[in-house]
N, C-alpha and C positions, 0 to 999 in steps of 0.2 A: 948782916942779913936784916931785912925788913921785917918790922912787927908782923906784916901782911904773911909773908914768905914763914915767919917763923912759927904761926898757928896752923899755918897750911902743913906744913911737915910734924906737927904734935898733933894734928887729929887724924890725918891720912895715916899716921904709922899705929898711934892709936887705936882706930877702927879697922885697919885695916884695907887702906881703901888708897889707890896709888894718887901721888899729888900731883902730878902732871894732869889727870883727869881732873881733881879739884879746882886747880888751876883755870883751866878751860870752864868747869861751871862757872868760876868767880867772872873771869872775862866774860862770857855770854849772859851771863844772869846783869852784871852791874856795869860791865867796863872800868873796872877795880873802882868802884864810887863807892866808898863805904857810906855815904848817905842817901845811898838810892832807893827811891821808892818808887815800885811799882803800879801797873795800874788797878790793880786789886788789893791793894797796899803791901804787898812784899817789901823785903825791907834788908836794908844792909847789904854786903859782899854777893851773898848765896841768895837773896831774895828769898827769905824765910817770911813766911804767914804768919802776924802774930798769932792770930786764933790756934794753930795749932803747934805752940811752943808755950813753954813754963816758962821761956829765958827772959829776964826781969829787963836786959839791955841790948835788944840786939842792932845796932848803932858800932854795941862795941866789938872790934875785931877780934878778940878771942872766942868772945860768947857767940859770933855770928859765923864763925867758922867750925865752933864744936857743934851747933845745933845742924849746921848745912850739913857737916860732911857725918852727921849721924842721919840724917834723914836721907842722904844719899847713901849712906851701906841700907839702911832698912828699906830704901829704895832696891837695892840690888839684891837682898834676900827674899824679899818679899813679891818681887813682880816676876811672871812667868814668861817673862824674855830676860833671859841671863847671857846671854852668848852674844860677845863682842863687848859693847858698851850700850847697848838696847834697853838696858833699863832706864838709861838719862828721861827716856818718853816716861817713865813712872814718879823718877822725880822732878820734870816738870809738871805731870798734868795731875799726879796722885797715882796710887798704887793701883785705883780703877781705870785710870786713863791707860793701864797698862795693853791695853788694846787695840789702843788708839796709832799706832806704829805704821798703819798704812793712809794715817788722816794726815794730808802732806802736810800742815801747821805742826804736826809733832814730828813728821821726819826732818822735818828743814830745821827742827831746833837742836834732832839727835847730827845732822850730818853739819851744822854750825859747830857745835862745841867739839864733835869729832878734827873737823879741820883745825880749829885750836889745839887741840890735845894733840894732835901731830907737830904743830907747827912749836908747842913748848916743848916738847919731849926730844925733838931735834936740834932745839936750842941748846937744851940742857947736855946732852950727848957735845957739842960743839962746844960747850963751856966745862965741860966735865963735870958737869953734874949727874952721869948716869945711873942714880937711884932708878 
């Protein structure tokens, strides 16, 4: 299993948070570029803000996947669209952007990482990876 693959399944089981979904953020946020950078300078797998992280590396794939996929469950307890996966609009734009769900820039990025989330979750079913 890939370092990638192997952080994704210790913070999603972790937090809580299913990794097929995490998945699909890593795809839509970076295109698996773990040195990608943003144009507001996001950074890593999850395109995490430095400003609003402690994490001393985030470059590195462990660090940049436990901070992603915590800011994506406090993404999903904290924004007031819970039903389906409607909070991804919270943790791309921030938990205020949580609003923003009919601003078609934030549905086109909930119905992109959707269409990935399918398309891994199908995979994985087909490879028998049905976690």
């Amino acid at each position: 299993m890939s370092i990638l693959l192997n952080a994704i399944l210790t913070y999603s089981t972790l937090y809580g948070v299913d990794p097929h979904l995490v998945e699909a953020v890593v795809a839509q946020e970076s295109r698996y570029n773990q040195y990608a950078i943003g144009p507001v300078g996001e950074v890593g797998y999850m395109q995490v803000r430095p400003e609003y992280s402690k994490v001393a590396n985030l470059f590195s794939t462990d660090e940049n996947i436990q901070e992603g996929v915590k800011i994506l469950k406090q993404a999903q307890l904290g924004c007031k669209h819970k039903q389906d996966f409607t909070f991804l609009v919270c943790y791309n734009a921030g938990l205020a952007g949580g609003s923003r769900l009919r601003n078609p820039k934030q549905f086109d990025y909930y119905r992109k990482v959707m269409k990935k989330y399918h398309e891994i979750k199908s995979k994985a079913w087909t490879n028998g990876q049905n976690k």
